[in-house]
C-alpha positions in Angstrom: 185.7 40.9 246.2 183.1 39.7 244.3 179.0 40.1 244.7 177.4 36.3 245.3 174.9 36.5 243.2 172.3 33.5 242.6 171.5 32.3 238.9 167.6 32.0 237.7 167.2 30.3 234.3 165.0 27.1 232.7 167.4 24.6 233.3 166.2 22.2 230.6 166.2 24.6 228.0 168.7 27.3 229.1 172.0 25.3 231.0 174.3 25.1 228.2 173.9 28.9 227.7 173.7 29.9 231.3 176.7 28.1 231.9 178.5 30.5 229.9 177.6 33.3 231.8 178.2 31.6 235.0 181.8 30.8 233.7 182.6 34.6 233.1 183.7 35.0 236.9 183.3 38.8 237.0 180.6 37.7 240.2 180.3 34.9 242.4 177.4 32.7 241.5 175.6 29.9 243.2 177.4 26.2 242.3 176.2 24.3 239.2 173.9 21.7 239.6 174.3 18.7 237.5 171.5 16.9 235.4 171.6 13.8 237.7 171.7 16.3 240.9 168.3 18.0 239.5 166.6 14.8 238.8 167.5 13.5 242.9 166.0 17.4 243.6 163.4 17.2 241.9 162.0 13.6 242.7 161.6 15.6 246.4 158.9 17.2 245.0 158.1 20.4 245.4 158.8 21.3 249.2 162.4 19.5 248.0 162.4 21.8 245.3 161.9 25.1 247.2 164.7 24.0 250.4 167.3 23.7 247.3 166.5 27.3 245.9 166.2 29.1 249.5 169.5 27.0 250.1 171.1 28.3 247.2 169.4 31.9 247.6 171.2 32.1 251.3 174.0 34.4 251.0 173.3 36.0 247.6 173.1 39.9 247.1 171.6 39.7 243.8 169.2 37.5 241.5 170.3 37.4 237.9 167.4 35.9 235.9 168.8 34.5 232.7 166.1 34.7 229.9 165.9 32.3 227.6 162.9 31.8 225.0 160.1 29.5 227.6 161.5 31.5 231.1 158.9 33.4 231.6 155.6 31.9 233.1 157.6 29.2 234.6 156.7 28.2 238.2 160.2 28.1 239.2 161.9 31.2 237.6 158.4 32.9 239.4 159.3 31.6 242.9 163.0 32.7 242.4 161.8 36.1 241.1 159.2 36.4 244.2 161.4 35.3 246.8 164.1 37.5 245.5 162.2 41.2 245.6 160.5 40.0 249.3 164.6 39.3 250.3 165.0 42.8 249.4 167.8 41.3 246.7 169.2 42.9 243.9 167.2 41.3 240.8 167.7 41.5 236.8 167.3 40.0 234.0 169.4 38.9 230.8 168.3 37.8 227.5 170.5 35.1 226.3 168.8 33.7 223.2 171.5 34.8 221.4 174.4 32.5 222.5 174.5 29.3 221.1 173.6 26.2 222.7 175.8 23.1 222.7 174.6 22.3 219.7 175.7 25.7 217.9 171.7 26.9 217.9 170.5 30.4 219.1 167.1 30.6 219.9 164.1 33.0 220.0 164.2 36.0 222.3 161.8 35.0 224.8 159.3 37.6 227.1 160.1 39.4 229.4 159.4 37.5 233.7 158.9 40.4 235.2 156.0 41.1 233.7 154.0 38.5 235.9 154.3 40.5 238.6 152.6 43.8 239.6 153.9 46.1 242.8 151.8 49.2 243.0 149.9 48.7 240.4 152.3 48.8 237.7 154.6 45.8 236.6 157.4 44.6 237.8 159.3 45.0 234.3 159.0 49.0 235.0 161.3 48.8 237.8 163.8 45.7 237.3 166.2 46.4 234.5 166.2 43.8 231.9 169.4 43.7 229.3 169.4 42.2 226.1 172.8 42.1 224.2 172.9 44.3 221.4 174.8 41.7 218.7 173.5 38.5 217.3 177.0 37.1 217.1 177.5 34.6 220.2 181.0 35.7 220.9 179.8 39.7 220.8 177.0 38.7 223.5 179.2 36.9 225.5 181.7 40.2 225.6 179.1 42.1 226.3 177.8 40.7 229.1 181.3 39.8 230.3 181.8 43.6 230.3 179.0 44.9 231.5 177.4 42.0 234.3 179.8 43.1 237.4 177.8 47.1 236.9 174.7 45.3 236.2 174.6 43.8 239.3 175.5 47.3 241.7 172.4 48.9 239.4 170.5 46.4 240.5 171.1 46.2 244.3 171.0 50.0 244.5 167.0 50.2 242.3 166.5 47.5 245.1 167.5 49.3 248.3 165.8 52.7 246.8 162.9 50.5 246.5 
């Protein structure tokens, strides 16, 4: 059976290519929100905003932070992140910048989220595994994380529960 995992990523910037991922069904992820959903989730401010995520968090074994170019620093991806390692969940992090959007485009690689955070005085980035697709081809990084995301997420959960 597989892990329900829950899906971190700048939704502006990062859906198109975080769909991908989502599509690859090697895990279970948390269901798609459209652009008109976000925008009714959103208007609910921010207590509206945090319900949907713990919601959507509910369940999951494992936080897979997608990490675009502008993910890191946002106040969002930080709650999900925070919440995440206090739920004693599985966490890690992607760098898709190099699949292409729906308009063909790759982007920058962005830096690294977990570097906000501090836990015993060293950063979080020390102990969460980030993994950033060795090709620049879009098809190659979608393989690889195809083939590699289902192992990914047992790492994870296992650094966490050793944590």
């Amino acid at each position: 059976m597989a892990r329900k995992v829950f899906y971190s990523f700048y939704f502006k910037e990062d859906n198109w290519r975080a769909s991908q991922v989502r599509n690859i069904g090697v895990v279970e992820g948390n269901q798609p929100v459209s652009d008109n959903d976000w925008e009714q989730i959103k208007k609910g401010g921010d207590e509206a905003i945090k319900r949907w995520i713990n919601e959507q968090l509910n369940g999951r074994s494992c936080t897979i932070v997608l990490i675009g170019t502008n993910t890191a620093g946002r106040k969002w991806i930080k709650y999900e992140i925070e919440k995440s390692w206090n739920e004693r969940k599985g966490l890690f992090g992607i760098y898709i910048h190099n699949l292409k959007d729906k308009d063909g485009n790759q982007s920058r690689k962005g830096r690294n989220p977990f570097d906000d955070f501090k836990l015993e005085g060293k950063a979080l980035s020390q102990i969460i595994k980030t993994y950033d697709p060795p090709y620049f081809d879009s098809k190659k990084v979608y393989e690889y994380i195809q083939n590699n995301i289902g192992s990914w997420v047992e790492e994870a959960i296992k650094i966490r529960n050793n944590y």
